[in-house]
C-alpha positions in Angstrom: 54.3 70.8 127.0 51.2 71.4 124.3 52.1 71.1 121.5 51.4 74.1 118.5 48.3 72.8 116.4 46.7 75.6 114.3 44.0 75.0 112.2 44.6 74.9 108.5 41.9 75.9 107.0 41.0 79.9 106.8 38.8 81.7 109.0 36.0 84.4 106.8 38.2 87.0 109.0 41.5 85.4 107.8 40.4 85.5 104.5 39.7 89.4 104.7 43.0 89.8 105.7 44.8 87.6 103.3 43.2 89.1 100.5 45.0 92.3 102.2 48.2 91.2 101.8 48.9 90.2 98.2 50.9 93.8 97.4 52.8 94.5 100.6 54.0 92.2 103.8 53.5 89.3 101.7 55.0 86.7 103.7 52.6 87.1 106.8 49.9 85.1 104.1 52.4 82.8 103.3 53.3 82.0 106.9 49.4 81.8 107.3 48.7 79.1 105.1 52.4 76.8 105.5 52.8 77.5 109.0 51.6 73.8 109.8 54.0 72.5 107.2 56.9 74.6 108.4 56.4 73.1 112.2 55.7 70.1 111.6 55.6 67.2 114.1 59.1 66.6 113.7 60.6 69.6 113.9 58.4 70.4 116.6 59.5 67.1 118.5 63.3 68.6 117.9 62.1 71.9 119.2 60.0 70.5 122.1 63.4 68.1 123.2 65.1 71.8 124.4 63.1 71.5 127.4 62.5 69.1 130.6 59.1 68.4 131.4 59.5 67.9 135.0 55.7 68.9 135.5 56.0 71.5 137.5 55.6 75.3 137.1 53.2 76.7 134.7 52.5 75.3 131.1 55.1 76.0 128.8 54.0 78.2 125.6 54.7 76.0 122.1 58.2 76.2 120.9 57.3 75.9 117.6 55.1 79.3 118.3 57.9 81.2 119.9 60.2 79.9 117.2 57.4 81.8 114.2 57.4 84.8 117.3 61.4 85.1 116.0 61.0 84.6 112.4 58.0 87.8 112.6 60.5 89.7 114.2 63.4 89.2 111.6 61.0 89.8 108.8 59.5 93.2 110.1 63.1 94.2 112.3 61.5 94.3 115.7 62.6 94.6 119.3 61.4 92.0 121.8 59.5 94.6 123.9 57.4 95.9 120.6 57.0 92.1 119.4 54.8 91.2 122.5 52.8 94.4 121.7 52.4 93.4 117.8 50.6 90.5 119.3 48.0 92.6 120.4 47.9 95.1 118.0 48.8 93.9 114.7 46.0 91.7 113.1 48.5 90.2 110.8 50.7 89.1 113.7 47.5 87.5 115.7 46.5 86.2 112.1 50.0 84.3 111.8 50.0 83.1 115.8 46.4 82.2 115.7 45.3 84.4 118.4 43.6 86.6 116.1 41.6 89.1 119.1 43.3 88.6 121.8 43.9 91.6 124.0 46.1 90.5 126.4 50.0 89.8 124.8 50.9 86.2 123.7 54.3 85.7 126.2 56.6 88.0 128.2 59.2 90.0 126.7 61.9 87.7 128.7 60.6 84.5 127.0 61.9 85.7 123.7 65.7 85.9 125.0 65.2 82.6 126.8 64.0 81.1 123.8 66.8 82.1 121.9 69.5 81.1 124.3 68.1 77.4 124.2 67.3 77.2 120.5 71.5 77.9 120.2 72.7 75.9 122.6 70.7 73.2 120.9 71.7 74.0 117.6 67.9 74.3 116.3 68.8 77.8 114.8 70.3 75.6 111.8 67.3 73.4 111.9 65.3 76.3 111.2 67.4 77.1 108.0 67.5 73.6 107.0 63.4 73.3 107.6 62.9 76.0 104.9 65.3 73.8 102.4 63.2 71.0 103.1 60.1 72.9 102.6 61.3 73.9 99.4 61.4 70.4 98.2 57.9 69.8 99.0 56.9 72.6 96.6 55.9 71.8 93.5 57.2 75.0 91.7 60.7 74.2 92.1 60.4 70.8 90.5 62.9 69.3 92.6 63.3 65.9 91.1 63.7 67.7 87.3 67.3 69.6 89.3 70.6 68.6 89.4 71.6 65.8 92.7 75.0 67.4 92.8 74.4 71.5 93.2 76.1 74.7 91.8 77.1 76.1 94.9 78.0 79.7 95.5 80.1 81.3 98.8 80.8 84.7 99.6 80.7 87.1 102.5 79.5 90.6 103.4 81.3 93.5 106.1 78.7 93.8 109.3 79.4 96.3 111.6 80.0 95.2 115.2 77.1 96.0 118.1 79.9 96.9 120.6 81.5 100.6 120.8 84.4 101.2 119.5 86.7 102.7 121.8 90.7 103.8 121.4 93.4 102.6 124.5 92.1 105.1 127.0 88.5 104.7 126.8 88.8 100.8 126.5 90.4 101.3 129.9 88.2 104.0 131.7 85.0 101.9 129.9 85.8 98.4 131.6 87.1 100.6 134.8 84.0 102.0 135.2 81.7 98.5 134.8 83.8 96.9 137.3 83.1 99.9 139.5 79.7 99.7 138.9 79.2 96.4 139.3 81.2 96.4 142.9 78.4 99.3 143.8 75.6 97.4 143.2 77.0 94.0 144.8 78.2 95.9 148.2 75.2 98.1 147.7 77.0 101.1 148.2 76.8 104.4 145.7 79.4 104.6 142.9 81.1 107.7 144.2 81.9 105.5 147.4 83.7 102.7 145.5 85.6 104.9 143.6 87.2 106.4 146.5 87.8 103.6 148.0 89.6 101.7 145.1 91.5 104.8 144.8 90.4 105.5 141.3 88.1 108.5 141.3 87.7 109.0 137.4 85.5 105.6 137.4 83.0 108.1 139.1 83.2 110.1 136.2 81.0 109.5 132.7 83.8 110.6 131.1 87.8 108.9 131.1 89.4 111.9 129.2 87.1 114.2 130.8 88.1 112.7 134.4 92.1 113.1 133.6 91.9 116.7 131.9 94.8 117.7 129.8 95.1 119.2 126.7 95.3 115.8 124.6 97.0 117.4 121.2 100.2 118.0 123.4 102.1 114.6 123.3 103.4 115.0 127.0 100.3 115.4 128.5 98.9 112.7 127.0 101.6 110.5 128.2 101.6 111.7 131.4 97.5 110.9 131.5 98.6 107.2 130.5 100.4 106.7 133.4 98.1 108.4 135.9 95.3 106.3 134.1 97.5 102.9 134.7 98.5 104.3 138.2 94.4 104.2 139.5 94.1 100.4 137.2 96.5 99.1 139.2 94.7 101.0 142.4 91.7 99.4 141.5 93.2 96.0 140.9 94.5 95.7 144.5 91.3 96.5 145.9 89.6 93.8 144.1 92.0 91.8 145.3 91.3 92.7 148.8 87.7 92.4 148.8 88.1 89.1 147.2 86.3 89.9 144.2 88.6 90.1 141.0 87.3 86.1 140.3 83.5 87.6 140.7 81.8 85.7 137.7 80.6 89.6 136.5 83.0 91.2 137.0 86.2 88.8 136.1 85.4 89.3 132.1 86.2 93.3 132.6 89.5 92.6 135.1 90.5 90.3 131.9 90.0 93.0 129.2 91.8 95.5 131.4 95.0 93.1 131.2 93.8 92.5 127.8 94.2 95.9 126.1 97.1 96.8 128.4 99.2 93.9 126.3 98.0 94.9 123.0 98.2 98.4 123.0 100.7 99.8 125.7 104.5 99.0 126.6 107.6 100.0 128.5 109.9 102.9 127.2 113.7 102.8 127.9 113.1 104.6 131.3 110.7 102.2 132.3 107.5 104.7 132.0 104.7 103.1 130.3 103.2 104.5 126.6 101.1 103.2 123.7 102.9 100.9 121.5 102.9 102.6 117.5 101.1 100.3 115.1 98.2 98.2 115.9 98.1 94.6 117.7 97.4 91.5 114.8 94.4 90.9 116.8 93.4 93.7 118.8 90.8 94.1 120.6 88.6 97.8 119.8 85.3 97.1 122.3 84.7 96.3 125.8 81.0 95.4 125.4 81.5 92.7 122.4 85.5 91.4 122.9 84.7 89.2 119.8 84.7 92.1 117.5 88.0 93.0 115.5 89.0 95.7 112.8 88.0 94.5 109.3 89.0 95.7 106.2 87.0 96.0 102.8 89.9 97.3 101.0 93.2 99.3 101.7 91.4 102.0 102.3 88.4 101.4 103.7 87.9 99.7 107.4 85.4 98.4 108.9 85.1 96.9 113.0 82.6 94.0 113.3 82.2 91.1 111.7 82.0 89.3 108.2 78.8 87.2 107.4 79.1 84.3 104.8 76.7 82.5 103.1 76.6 79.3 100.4 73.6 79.7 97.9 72.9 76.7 95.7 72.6 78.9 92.6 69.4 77.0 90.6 67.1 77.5 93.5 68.7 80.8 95.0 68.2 79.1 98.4 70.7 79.8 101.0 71.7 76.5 102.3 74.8 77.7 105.0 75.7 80.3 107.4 79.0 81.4 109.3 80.4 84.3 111.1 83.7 85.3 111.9 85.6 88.4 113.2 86.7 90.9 110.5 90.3 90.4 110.5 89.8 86.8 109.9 90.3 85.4 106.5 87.7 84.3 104.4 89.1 80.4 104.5 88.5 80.4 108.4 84.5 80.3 108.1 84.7 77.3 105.8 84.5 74.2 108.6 81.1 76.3 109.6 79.8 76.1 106.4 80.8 72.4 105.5 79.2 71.5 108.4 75.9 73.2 108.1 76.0 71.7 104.0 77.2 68.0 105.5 74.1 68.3 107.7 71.8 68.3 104.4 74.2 65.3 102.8 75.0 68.1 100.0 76.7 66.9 96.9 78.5 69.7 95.2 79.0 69.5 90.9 80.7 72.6 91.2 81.8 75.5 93.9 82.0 79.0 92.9 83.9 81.1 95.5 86.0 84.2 96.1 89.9 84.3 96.0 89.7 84.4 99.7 88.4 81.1 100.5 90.5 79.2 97.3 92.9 78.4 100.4 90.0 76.3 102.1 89.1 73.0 103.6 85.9 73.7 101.7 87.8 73.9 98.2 89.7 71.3 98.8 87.7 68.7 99.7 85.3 70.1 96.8 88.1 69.3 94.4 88.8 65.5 96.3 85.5 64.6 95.8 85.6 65.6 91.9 83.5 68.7 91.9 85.0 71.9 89.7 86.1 75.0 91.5 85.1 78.1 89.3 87.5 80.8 90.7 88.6 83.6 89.6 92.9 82.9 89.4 95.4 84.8 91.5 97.0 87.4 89.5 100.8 86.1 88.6 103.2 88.1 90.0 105.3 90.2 87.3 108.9 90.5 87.9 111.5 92.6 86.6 110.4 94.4 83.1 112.4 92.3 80.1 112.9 89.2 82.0 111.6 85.5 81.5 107.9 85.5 83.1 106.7 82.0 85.3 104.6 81.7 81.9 107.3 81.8 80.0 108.7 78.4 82.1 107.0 74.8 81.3 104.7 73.6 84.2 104.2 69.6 83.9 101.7 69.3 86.9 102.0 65.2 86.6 106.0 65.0 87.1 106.2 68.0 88.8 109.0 69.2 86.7 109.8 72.9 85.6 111.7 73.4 82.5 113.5 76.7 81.5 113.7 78.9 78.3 117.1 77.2 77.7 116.2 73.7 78.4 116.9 73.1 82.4 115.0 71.5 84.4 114.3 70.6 87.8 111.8 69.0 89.9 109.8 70.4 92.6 106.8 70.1 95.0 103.6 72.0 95.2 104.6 75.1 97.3 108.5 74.9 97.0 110.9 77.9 95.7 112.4 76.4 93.2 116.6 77.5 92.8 117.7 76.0 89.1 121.1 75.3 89.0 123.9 78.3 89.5 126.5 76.2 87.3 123.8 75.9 84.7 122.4 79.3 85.0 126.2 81.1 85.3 127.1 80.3 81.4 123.6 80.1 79.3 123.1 82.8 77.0 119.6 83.6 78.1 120.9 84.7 81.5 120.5 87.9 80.9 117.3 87.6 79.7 116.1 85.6 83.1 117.9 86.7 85.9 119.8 89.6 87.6 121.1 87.6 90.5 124.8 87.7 91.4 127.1 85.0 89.7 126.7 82.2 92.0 123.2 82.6 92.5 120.4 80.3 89.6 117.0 81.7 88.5 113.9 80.9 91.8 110.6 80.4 90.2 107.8 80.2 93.1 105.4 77.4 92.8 101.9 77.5 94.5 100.3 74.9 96.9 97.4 74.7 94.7 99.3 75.4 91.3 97.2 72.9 89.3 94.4 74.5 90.1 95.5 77.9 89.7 96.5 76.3 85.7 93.2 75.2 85.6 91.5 78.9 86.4 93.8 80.8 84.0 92.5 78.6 81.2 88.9 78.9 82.7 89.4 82.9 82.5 90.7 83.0 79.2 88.1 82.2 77.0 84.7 83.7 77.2 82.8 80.4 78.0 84.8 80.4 81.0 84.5 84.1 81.8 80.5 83.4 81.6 80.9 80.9 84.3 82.5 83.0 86.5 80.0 85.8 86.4 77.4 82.8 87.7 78.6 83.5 91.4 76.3 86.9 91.0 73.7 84.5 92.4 75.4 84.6 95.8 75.8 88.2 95.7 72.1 89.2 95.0 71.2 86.9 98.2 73.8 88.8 100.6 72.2 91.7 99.2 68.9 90.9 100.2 70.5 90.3 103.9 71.9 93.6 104.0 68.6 95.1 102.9 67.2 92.9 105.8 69.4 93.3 108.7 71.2 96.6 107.8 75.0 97.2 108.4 75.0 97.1 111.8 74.4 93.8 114.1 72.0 94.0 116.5 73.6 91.2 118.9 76.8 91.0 120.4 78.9 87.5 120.3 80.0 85.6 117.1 77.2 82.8 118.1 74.1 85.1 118.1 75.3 86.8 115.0 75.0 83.3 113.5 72.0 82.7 114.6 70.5 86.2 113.3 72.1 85.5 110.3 70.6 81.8 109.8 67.6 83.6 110.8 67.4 86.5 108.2 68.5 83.8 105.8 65.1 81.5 106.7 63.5 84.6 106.2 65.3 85.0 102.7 64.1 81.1 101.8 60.4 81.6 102.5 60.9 84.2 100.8 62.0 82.6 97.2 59.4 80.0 98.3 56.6 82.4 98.4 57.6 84.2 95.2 57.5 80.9 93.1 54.0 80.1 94.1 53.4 82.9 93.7 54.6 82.9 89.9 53.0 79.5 89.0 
């Protein structure tokens, strides 16, 4: 496989176009003149190990040049099929690739997906992020050696819309009905129209579900009796799959499994037996055919979202984005953590101190930032108020180091972290200040709930109490301004399906983000 070398040094033509680019599409200069140090020889030797060379079939293109192919197209949000053309067309693209007048396009479109598929399987796509780091390092404008070894670290996560259609139960149904239909049709080579009738469901012929079963859908009977007729040709086409031997087809067995799929989640059995949608929605529903990995999010009580949530970590002195994670929007924030550990582990990150969200307080990632003695800047969990003109948790005495509670009047009792703690009804029944603490019946002592990570939580109500500490908190903006910058980049819709190539657009947009601060610095020196 031959290996990427382009020449370092400008051509005069190079140079005519560099000095071009110094208000707008900045980064096509920089990618110019640090392409070489970006590929180097071994990341290209990481890159080039995706492949066999078996010697045989035509000459592979570069990795390391498909691999700036993909970083051109997250930087100017381009499609495979018009990135093959911009390496005809677009000077600054040729400039970049070094094919500066060629008239004939660089690769196929299909390379670009293939390329993809193996830079993710190999896990490069995190190499690529960790390359800019490194790169970063080698600049003299951050004056790494004058920064802190242990890093201010900053994690948060942005809402990103889903790629898949969002469908309710009966178009989730008719929509994977109609695939599997399709996809028979084209594997027995017969038209649509003719597999319908023969699976005995005729509205998979149809573009339309609700359109195929035609009732009025604001009456409630109608649209229960549609239900079961809909279920009726399911289970239709079910037995002729499994007559023609094709239910376990490797296409078509992902849309026979979503059929059964929303059929558990969203319908059930009345007491006669007839079948209806459940009220209320499944814990982990699914809401589209096309990308089953997507799930109903929510930004607030109010506001919902279906997709995904993106999170980053952003050492706050360089702005660099050092991890990236996915996960499905009804997921909490603590779940991305391992993803994110393991992408900072990779770079042997030491962290001074972690600045998160209340979301991820909960995490493996706090809590083995606290075990290894770096400070977790957090903004605490609101104590819960109780009953107006009763004794508040403050108002008991904490000791963290005996794990002891002490009441108003003097009682105390011991405890471990999490634990509802019941003081003593024969103690509580007589004091004085009962009716000051509690309203429980006689027989019944005062509960005061304490938290896993109560210490903490002590720690983070002192942190937020004086204005030092409220300072400190408003240092996780840093994270913010970056996810920003990756909206502005990718917008609020994903353009892949699939938690795994979400993360690897994201790690991508978030190279793109690095070179970025990189080029900026230079640029200010």
């Amino acid at each position: 496989m031959k290996r990427w070398k382009p020449p370092v040094e400008t051509t005069r033509k190079e140079q005519l176009l560099l000095k071009r680019l110094t208000r707008t599409k900045k980064l096509f200069a920089f990618l110019r003149l640090h392409r070489h140090e970006l590929f180097n020889d071994e990341f290209q030797a990481e890159l080039e190990g995706m492949y066999r060379d078996t010697g045989a079939g035509c000459e592979a293109l570069s990795p390391a040049l498909l691999c700036m192919v993909s970083l051109l197209q997250a930087y100017t949000s381009t499609s495979d099929a018009e990135a093959v053309e911009l390496t005809v067309v677009d000077a600054r693209w040729q400039m970049v690739l070094d094919c500066l007048g060629a008239d004939s396009p660089l690769m196929s479109q299909g390379s670009l997906p293939a390329f993809r598929t193996r830079l993710m399987q190999a896990g490069l796509d995190r190499r690529l992020l960790e390359r800019t780091v490194e790169l970063a390092k080698q600049t003299k404008e951050f004056d790494w050696k004058k920064l802190p070894k242990e890093l201010r670290v900053a994690v948060d996560s942005r809402p990103f819309e889903g790629a898949g259609r969002v469908e309710d139960t009966i178009n989730l149904l008719g929509h994977a009905a109609r695939k599997i239909v399709a996809l028979v049709a084209m594997l027995s080579k017969l038209p649509i129209e003719t597999v319908a009738k023969q699976a005995g469901i005729p509205l998979a012929a149809s573009s339309s579900t609700k359109t195929a079963l035609d009732c009025d859908w604001s009456d409630s009977a109608q649209r229960a009796d549609a239900l079961v007729s809909l279920v009726v040709q399911l289970d239709s086409l079910h037995g002729y799959l499994d007559r023609m031997h094709l239910a376990a087809e490797v296409s078509i067995a992902p849309y026979v499994e979503a059929i059964e799929q929303v059929l558990a989640q969203d319908t059930e059995q009345d007491d006669q037996g007839s079948i209806r949608i459940i009220r209320g929605v499944a814990e982990d529903r699914r809401v589209s055919i096309e990308d089953p990995e997507m799930r109903h999010g929510r930004k607030s009580k109010s506001k919902r979202f279906n997709g995904y949530k993106q999170h980053i970590a952003t050492d706050l002195d360089t702005t660099l984005i050092l991890a990236c994670a996915v996960t499905p929007a009804n997921r909490p924030e603590e779940e991305a953590t391992p993803d994110l550990q393991a992408d900072l582990q990779a770079q042997s990150t030491k962290l001074a101190r972690l600045y998160v969200d209340r979301g991820y307080i909960n995490s493996s990632l706090v809590d083995d930032a606290g075990d290894s003695g770096a400070e977790i800047i957090c903004k605490p969990w609101r104590i819960q108020v109780g009953k107006p003109n009763l004794f508040k948790k403050t108002d008991f005495k904490l000791d963290m180091r005996s794990h002891t509670i002490t009441c108003p009047a003097g009682q105390t009792e011991s405890f471990e972290p999490g634990d509802v703690v019941e003081f003593d009804p024969d103690v509580c029944g007589p004091c004085p200040l009962r009716a000051n603490c509690t309203h429980s019946a006689n027989g019944k002592g005062r509960t005061v709930s304490i938290a896993r990570d109560e210490q903490l939580q002590k720690k983070l109500r002192v942190l937020q109490s004086t204005g030092a500490g409220r300072s400190e908190l408003r240092q996780r903006v840093g994270v913010e301004h970056r996810l920003a910058h990756i909206s502005a980049r990718q917008g609020r819709r994903a353009r892949y399906i699939g938690v795994r190539k979400n993360v690897f657009d994201l790690r991508r947009a978030a190279a793109i983000q690095n070179l970025e601060t990189i080029q900026r610095r230079k640029a200010a020196a």
